[in-house]
TORPA-4810 file (N, C-alpha, C, O; in nm, 3 decimals):
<nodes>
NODE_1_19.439_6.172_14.319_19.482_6.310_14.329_19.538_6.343_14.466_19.631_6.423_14.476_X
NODE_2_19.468_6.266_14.605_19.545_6.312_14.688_19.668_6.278_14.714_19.726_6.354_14.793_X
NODE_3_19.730_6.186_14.673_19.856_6.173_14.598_19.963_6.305_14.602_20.075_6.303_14.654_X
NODE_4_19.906_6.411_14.541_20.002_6.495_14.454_19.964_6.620_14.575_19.993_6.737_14.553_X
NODE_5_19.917_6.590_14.664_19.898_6.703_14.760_20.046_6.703_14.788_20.097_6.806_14.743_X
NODE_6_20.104_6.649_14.827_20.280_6.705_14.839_20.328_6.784_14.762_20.389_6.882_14.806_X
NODE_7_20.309_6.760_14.608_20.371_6.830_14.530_20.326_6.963_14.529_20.399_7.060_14.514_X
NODE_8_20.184_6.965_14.549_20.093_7.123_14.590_20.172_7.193_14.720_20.177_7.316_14.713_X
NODE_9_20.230_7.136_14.830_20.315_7.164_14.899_20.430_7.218_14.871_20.457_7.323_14.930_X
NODE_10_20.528_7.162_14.774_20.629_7.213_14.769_20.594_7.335_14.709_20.629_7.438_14.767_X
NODE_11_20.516_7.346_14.581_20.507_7.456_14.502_20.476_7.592_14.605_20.521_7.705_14.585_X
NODE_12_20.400_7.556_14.705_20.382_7.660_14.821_20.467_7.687_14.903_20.462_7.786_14.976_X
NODE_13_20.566_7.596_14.904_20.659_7.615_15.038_20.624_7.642_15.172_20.682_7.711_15.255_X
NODE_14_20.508_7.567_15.180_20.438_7.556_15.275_20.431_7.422_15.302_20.382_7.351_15.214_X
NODE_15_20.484_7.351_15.445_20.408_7.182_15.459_20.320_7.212_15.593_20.362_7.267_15.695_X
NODE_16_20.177_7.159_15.567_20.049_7.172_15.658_20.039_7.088_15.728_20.029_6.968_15.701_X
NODE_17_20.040_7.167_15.880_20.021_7.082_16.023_19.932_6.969_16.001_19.938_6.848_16.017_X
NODE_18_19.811_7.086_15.940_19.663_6.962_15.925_19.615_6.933_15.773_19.535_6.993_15.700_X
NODE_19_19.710_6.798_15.751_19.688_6.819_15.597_19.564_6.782_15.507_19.561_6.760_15.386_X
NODE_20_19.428_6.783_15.634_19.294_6.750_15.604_19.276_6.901_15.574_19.207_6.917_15.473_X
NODE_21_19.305_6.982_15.614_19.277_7.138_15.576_19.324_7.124_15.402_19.241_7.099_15.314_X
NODE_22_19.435_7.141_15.382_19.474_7.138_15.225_19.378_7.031_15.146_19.346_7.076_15.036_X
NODE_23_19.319_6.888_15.176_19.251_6.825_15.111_19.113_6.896_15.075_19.075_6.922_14.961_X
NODE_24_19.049_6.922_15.188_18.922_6.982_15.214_18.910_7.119_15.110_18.795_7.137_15.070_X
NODE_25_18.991_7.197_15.070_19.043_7.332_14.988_19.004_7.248_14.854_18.933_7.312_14.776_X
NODE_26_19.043_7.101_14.810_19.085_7.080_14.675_18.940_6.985_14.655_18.919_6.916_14.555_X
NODE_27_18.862_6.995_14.749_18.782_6.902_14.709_18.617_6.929_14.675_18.530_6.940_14.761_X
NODE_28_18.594_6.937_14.520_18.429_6.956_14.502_18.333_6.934_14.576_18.351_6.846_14.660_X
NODE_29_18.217_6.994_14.571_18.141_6.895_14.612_18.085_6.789_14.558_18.031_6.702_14.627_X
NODE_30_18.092_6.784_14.406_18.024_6.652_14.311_18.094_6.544_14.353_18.032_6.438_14.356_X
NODE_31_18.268_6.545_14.402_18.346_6.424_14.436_18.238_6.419_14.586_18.118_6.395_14.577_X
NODE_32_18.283_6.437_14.668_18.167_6.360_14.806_18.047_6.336_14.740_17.997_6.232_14.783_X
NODE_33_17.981_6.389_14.654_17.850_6.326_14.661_17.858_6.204_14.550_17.760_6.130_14.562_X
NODE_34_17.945_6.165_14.446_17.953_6.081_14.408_18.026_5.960_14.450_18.026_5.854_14.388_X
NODE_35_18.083_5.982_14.550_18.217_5.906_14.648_18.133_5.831_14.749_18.139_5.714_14.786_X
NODE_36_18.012_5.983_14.801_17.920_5.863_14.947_18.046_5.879_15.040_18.077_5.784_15.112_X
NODE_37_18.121_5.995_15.040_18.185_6.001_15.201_18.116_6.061_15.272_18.086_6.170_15.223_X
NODE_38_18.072_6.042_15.376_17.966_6.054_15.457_18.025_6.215_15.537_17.966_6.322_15.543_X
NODE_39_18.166_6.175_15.590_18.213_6.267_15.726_18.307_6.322_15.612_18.385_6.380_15.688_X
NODE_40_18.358_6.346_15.488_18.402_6.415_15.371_18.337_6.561_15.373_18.215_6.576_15.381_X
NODE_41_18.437_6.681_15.364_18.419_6.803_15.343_18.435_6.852_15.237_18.544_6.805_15.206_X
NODE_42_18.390_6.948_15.116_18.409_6.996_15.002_18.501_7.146_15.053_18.559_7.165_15.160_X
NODE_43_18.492_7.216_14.963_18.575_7.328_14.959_18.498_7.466_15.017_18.557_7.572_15.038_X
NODE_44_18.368_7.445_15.037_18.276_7.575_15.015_18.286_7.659_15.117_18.272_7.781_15.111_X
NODE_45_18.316_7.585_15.227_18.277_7.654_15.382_18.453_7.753_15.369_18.471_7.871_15.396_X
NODE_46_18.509_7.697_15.343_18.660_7.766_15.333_18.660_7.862_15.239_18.683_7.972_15.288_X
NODE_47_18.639_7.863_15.101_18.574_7.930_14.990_18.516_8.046_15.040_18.550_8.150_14.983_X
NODE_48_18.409_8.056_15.162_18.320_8.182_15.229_18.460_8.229_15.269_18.513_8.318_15.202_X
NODE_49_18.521_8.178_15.367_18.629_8.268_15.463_18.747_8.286_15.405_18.816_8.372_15.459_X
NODE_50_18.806_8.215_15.284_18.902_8.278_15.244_18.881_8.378_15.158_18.984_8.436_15.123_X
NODE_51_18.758_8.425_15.101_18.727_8.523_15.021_18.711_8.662_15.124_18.706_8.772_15.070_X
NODE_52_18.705_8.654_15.227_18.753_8.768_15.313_18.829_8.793_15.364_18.859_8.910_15.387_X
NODE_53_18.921_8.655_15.419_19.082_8.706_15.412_19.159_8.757_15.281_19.247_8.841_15.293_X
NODE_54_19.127_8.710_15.163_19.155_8.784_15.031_19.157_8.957_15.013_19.242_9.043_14.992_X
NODE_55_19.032_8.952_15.032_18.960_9.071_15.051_19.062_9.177_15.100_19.112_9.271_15.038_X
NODE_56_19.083_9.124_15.269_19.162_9.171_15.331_19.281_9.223_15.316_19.312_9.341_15.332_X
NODE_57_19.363_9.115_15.279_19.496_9.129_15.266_19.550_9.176_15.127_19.672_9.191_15.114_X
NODE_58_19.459_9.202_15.016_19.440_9.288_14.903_19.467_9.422_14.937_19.556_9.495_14.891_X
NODE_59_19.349_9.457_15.056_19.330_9.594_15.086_19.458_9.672_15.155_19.494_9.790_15.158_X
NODE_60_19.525_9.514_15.222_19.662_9.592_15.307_19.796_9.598_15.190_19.904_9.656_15.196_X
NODE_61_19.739_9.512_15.087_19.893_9.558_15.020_19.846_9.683_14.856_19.927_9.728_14.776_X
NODE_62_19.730_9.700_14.857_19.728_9.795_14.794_19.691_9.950_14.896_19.596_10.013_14.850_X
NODE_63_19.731_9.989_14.975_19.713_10.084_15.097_19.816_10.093_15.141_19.830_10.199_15.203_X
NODE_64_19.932_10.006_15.139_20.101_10.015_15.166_20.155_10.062_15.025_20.253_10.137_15.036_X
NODE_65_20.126_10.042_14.926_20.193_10.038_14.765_20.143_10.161_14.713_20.217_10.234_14.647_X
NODE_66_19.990_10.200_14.744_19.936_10.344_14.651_19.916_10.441_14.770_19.797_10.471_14.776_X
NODE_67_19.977_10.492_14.852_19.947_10.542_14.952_19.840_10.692_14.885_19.740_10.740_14.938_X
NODE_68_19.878_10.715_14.811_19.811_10.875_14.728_19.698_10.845_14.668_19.624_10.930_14.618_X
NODE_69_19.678_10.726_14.668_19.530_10.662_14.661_19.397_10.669_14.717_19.392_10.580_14.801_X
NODE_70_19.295_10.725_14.712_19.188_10.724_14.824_19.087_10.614_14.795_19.102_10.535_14.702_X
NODE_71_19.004_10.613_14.862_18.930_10.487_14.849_18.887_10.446_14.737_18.880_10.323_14.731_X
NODE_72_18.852_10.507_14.631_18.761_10.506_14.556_18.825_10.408_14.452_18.775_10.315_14.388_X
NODE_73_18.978_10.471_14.456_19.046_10.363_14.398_19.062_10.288_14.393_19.034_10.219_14.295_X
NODE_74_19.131_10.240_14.518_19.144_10.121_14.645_19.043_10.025_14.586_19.062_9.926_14.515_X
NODE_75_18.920_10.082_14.639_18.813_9.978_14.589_18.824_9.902_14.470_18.830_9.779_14.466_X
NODE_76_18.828_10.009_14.337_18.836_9.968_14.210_18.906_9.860_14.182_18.850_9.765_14.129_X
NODE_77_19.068_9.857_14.221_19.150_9.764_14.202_19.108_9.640_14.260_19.111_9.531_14.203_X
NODE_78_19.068_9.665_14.380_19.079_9.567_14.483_18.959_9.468_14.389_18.966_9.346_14.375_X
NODE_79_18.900_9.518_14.357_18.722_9.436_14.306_18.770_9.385_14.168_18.714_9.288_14.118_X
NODE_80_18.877_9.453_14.102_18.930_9.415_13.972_19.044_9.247_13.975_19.048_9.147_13.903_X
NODE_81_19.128_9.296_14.109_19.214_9.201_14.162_19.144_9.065_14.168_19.178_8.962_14.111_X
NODE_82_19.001_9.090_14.277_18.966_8.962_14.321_18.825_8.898_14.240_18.763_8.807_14.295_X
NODE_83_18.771_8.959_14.087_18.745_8.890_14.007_18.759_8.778_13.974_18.874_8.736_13.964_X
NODE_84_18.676_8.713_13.952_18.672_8.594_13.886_18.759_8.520_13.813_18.811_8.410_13.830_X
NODE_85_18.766_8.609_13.723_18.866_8.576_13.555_19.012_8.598_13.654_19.091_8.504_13.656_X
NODE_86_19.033_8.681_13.707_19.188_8.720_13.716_19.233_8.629_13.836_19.355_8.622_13.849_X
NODE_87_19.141_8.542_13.946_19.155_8.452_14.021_19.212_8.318_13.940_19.328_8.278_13.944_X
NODE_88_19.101_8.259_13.866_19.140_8.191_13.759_19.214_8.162_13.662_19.216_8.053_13.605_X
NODE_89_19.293_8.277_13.631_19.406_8.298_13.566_19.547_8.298_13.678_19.660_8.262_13.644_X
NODE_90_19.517_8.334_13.784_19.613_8.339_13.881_19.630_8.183_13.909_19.741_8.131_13.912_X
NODE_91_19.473_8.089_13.934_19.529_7.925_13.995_19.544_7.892_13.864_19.549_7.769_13.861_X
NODE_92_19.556_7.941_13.742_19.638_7.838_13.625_19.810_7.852_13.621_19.895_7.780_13.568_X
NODE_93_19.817_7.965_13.693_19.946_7.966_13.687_20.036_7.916_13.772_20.159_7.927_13.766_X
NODE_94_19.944_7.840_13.882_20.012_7.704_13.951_19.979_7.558_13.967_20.007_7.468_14.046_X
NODE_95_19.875_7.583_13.811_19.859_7.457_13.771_19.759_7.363_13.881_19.760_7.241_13.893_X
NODE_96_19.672_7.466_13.958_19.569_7.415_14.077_19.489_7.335_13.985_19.482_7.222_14.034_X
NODE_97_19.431_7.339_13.885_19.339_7.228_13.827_19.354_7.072_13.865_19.277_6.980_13.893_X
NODE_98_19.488_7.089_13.851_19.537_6.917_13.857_19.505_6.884_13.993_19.458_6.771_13.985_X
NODE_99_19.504_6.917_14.110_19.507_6.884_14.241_19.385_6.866_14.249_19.367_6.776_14.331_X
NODE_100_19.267_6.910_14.199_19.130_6.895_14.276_19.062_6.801_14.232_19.076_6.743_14.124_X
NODE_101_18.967_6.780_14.333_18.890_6.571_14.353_18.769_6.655_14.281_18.723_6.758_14.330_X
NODE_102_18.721_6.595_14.153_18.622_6.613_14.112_18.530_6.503_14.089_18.584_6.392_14.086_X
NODE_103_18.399_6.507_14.072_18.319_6.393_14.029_18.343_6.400_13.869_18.383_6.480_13.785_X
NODE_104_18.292_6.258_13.879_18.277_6.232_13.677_18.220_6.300_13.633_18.291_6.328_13.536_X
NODE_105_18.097_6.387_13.623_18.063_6.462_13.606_18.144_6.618_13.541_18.159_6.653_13.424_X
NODE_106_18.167_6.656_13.612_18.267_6.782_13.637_18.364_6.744_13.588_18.426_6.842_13.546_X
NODE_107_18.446_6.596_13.555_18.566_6.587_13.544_18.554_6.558_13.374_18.643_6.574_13.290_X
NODE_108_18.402_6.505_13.351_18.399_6.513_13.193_18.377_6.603_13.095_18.378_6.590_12.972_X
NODE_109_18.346_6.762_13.213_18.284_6.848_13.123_18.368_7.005_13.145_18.334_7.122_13.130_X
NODE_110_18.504_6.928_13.191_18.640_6.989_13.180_18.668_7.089_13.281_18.728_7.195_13.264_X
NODE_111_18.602_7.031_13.420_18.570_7.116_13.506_18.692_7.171_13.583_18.679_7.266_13.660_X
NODE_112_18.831_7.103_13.557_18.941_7.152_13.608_18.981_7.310_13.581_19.044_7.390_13.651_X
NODE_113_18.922_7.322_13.459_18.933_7.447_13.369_18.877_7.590_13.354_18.920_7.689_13.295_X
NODE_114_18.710_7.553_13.464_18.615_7.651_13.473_18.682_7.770_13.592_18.735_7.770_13.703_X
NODE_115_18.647_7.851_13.504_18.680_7.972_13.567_18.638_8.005_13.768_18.705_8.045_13.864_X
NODE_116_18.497_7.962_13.748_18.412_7.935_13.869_18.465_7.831_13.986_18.436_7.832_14.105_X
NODE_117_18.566_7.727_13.907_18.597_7.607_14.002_18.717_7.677_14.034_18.712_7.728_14.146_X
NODE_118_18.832_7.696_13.965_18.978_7.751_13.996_18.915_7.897_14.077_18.937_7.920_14.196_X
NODE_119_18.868_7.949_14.025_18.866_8.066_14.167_18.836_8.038_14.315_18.901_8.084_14.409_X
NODE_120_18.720_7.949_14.324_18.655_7.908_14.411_18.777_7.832_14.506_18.785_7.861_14.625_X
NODE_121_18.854_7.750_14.455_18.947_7.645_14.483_19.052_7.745_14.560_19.082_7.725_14.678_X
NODE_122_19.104_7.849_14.487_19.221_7.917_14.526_19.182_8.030_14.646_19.269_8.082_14.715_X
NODE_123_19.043_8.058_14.658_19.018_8.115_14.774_18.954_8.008_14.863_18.876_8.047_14.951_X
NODE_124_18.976_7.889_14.850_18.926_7.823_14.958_19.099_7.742_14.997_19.124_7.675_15.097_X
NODE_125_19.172_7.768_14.909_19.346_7.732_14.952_19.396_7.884_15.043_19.476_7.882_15.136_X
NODE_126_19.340_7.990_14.999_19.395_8.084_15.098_19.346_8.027_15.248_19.430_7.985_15.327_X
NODE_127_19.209_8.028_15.278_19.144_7.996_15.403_19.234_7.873_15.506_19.242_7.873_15.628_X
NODE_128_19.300_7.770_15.403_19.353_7.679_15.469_19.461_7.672_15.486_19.508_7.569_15.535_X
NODE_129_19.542_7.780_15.451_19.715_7.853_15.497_19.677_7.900_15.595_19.716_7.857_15.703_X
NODE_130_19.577_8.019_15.582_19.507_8.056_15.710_19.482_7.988_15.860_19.523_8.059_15.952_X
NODE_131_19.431_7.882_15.892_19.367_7.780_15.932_19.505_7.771_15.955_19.546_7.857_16.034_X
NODE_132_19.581_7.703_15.917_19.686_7.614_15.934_19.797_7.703_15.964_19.900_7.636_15.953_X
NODE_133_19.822_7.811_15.994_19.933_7.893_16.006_19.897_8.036_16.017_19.973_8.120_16.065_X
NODE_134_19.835_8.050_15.992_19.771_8.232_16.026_19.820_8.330_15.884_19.881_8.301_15.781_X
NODE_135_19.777_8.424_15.922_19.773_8.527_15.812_19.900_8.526_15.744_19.896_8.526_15.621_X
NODE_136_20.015_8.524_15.804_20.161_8.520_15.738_20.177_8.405_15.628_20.260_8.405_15.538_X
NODE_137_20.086_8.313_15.652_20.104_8.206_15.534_20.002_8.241_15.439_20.034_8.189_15.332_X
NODE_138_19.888_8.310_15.427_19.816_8.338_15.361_19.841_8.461_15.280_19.787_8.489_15.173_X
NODE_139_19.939_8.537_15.351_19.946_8.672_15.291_20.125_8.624_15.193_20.145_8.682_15.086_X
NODE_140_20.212_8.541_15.235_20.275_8.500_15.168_20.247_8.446_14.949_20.307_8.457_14.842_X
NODE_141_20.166_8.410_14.982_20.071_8.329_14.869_20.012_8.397_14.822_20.008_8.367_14.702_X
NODE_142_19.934_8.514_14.851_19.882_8.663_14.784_19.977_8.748_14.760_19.916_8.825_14.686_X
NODE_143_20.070_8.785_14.767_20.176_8.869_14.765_20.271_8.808_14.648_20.310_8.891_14.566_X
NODE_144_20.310_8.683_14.631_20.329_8.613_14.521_20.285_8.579_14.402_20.351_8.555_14.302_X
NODE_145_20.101_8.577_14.425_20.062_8.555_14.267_20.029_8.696_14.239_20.042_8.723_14.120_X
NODE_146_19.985_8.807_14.325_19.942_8.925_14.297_20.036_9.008_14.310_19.988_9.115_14.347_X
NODE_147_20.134_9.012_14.300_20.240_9.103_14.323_20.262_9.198_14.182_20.275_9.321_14.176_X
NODE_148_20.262_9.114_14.087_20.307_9.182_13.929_20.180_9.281_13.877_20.188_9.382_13.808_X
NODE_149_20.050_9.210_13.940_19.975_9.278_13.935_19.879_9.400_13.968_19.796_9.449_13.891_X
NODE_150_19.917_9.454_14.145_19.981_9.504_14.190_20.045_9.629_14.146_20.011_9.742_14.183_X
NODE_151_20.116_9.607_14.085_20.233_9.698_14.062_20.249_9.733_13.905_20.334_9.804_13.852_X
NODE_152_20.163_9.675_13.857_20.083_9.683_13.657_19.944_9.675_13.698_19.887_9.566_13.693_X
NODE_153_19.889_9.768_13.733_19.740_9.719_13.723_19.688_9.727_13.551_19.570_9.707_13.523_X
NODE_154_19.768_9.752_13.467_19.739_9.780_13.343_19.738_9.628_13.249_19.669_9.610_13.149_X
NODE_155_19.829_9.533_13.307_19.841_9.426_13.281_19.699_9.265_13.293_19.692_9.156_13.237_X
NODE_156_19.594_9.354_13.420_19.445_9.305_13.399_19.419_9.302_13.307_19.393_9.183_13.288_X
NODE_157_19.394_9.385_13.165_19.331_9.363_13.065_19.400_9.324_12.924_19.352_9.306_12.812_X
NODE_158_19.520_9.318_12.970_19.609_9.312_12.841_19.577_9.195_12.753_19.597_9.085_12.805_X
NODE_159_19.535_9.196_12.640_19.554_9.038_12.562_19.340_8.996_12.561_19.282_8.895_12.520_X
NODE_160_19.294_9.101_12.614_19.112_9.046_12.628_19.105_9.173_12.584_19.181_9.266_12.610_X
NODE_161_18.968_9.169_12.488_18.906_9.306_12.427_18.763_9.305_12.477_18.654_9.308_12.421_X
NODE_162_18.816_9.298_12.654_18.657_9.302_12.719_18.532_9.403_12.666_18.422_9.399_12.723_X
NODE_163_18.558_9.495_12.549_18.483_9.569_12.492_18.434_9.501_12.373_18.336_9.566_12.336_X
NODE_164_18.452_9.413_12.301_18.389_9.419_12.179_18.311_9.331_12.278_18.202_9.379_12.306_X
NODE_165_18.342_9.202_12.344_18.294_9.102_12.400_18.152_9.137_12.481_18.053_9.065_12.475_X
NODE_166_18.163_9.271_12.566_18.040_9.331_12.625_17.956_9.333_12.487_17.849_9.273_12.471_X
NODE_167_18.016_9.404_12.399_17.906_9.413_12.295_17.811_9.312_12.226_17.694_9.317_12.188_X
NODE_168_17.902_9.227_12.225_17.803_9.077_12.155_17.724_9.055_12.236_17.606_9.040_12.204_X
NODE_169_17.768_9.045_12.373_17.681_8.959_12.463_17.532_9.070_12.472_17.412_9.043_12.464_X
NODE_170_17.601_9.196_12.492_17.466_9.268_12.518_17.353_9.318_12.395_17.251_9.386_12.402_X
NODE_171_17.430_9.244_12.270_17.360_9.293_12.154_17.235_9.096_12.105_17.133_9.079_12.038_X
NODE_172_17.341_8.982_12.202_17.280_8.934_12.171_17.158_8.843_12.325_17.099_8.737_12.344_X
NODE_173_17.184_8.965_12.388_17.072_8.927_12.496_16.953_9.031_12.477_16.860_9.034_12.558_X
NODE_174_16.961_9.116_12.366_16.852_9.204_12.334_16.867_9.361_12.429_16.766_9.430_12.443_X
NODE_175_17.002_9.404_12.489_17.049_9.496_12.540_17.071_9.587_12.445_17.075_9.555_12.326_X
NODE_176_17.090_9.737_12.496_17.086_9.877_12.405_17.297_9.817_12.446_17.357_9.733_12.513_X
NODE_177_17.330_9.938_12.344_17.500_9.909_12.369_17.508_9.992_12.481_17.422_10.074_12.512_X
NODE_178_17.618_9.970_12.545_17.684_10.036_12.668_17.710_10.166_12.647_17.736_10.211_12.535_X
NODE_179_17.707_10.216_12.724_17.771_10.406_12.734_17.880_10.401_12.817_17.875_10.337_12.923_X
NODE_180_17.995_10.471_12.775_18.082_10.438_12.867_18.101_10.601_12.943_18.076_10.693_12.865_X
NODE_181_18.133_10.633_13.049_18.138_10.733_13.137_18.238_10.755_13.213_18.266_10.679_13.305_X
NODE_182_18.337_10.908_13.174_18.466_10.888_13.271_18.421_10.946_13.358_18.381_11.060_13.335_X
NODE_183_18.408_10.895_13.487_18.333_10.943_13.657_18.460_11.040_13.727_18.449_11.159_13.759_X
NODE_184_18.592_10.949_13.742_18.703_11.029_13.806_18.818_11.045_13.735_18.803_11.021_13.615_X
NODE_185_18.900_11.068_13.758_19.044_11.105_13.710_19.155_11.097_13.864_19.107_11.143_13.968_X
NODE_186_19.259_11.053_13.869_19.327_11.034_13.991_19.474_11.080_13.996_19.527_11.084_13.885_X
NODE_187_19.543_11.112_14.091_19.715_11.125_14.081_19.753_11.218_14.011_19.667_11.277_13.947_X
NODE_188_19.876_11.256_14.002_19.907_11.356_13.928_19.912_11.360_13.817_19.891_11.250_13.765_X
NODE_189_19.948_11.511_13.691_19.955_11.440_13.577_20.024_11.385_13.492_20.003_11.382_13.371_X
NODE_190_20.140_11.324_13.571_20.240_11.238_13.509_20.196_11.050_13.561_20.261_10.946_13.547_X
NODE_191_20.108_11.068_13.599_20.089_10.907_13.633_19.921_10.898_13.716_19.880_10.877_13.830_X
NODE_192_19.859_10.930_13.575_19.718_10.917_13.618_19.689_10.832_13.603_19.764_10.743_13.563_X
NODE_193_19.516_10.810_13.637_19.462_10.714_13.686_19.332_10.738_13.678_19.271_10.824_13.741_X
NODE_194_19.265_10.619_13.556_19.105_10.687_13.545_19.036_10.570_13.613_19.084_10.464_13.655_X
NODE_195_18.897_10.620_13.615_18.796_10.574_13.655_18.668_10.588_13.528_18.622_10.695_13.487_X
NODE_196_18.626_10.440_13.480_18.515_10.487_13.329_18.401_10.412_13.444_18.425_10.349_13.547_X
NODE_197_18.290_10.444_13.389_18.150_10.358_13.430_18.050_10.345_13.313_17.993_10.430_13.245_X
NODE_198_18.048_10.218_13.311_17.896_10.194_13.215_17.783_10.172_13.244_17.742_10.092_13.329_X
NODE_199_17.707_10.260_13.158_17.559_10.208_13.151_17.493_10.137_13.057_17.516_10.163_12.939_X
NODE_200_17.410_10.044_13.086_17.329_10.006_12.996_17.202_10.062_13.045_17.188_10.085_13.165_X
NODE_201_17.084_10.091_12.938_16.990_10.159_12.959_16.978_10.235_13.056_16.871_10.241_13.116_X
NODE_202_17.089_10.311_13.092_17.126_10.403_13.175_17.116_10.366_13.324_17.101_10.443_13.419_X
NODE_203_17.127_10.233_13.323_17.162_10.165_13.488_17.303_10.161_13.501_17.365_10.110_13.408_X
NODE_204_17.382_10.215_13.621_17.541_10.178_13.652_17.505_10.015_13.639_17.418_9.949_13.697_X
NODE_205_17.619_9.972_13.528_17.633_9.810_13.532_17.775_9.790_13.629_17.798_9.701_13.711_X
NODE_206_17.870_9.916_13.585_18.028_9.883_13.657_18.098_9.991_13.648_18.049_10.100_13.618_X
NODE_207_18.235_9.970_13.676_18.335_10.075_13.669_18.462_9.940_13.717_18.463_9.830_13.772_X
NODE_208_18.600_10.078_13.623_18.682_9.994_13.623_18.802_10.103_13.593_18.783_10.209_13.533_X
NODE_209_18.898_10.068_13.632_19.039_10.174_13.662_19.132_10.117_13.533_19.105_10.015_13.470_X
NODE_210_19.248_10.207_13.507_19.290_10.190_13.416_19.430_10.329_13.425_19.404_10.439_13.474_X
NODE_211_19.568_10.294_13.371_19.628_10.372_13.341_19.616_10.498_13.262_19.673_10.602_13.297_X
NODE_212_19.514_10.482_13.113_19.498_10.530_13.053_19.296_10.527_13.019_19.226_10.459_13.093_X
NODE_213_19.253_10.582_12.941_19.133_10.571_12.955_19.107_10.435_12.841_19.006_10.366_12.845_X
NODE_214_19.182_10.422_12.775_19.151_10.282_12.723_19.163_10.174_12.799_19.078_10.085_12.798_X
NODE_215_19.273_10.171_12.875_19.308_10.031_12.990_19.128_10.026_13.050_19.053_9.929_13.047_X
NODE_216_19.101_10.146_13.095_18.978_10.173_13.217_18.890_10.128_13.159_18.824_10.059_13.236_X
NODE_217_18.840_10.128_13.036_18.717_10.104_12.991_18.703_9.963_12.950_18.593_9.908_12.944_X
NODE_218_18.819_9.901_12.920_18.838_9.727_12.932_18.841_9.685_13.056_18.809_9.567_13.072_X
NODE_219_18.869_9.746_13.147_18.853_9.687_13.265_18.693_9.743_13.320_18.672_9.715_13.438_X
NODE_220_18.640_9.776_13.286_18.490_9.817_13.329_18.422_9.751_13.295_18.335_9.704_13.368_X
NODE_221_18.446_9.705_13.083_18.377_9.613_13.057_18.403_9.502_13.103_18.306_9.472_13.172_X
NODE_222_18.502_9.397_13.108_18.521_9.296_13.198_18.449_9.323_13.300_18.337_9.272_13.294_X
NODE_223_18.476_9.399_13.416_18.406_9.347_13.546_18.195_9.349_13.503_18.109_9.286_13.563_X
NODE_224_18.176_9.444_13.383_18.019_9.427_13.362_18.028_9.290_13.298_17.946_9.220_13.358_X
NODE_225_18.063_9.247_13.242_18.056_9.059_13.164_18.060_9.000_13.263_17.984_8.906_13.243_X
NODE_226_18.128_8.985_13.432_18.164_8.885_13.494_17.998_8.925_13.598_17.958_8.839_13.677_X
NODE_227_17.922_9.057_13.581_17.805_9.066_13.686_17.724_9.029_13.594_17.629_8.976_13.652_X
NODE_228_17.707_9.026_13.468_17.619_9.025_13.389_17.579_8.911_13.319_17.463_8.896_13.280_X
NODE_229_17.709_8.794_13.292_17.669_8.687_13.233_17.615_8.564_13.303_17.574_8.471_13.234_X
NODE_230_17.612_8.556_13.451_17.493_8.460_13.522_17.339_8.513_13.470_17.232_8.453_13.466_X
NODE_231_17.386_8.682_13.425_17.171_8.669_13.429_17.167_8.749_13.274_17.224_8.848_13.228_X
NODE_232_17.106_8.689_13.244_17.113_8.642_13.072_16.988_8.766_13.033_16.983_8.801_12.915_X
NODE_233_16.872_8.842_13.151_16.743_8.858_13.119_16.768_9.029_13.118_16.842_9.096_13.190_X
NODE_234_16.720_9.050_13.060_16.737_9.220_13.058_16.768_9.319_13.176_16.769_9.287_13.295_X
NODE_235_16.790_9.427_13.131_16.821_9.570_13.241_16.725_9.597_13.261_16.655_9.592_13.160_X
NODE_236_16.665_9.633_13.366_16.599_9.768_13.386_16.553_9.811_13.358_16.528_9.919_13.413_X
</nodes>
């Protein structure tokens, strides 16, 4: 695989001073520990710091783009943007699976594919544009896969019925169904902007923005499935 680190290059239009930085981004940790490279780095430590340059540079291009926006919003998107699922869907669309050193393990149980690995991977590739060139190469590469999205935030949920999906899961972890709650309303009224929140057993699980109040409430449920399905054990 490290092989095709060039070709991960061109697709970036980026070529790296230190091209142990770009390796280190693509590499598990199951590959070093099944490899026995001793002085071998995985992806994780980059993974911490590019998830706050993300963070970051989210916040500066949705604060240049929605200026009539106040925080509350800001936030919403921003937490919707740098999800899990929509990270993961973002490194499939440059085909990051293929580049990363996995162990047999991981590589038999289709680990190129997990939602958890491609996110992880693509914020530990921001950190090392970073590293290797500073914010202008990092914010290049965010501005490109997040741009459409951005500018459609309605396009997060399109094609997932993060609502029926909350429902199974919470009907079959022994959960009451969700309540859904419109908290705000935003912008004028030719181009609003809601805000829904759910509860389960009347605990805030999430909230989630939306053009319309249907967009909002798929995007609420999504972000409650992505806090909710590591812990399998009841609310509250």
């Amino acid at each position: 695989m490290r092989n095709n680190l060039p070709q991960l290059e061109q697709f970036l239009g980026h070529s790296f001073r230190n091209r142990g930085l770009l390796a280190q981004a693509m590499t598990h940790p199951s590959f070093l520990h099944e490899s026995g490279e001793i002085d071998g780095r995985d992806y994780q430590r980059l993974e911490f710091l590019g998830d706050a340059i993300l963070g970051m540079l989210l916040a500066e291009i949705l604060c240049l783009r929605y200026p009539e926006w106040d925080e509350g919003a800001l936030s919403q998107l921003r937490s919707r943007l740098a999800g899990q699922d929509v990270l993961a869907e973002r490194a499939r669309t440059m085909g990051l699976g293929e580049y990363i050193l996995l162990g047999r393990g991981e590589e038999q149980s289709a680990g190129r594919d997990k939602d958890s690995i491609l996110a992880d991977v693509l914020e530990a590739l921001i950190a090392a544009l970073y590293l290797d060139s500073g914010l202008g190469a990092a914010r290049s590469l965010i501005e490109r896969l997040f741009d459409e999205l951005v500018a459609s935030p309605q396009k997060l949920v399109l094609g997932r019925d993060s609502k029926s999906e909350l429902q199974e899961f919470l009907s079959a972890n022994g959960h009451s169904l969700p309540e859904y709650r419109l908290a705000e309303e935003y912008g004028p009224p030719h181009d609003r902007l809601f805000c829904f929140q759910i509860l389960v057993n009347g605990q805030l699980v999430s909230e989630g923005l939306g053009k319309s109040k249907k967009i909002a409430q798929q995007a609420a449920a999504a972000q409650a499935l992505e806090k909710m399905r590591p812990v399998a054990g009841p609310v509250a």
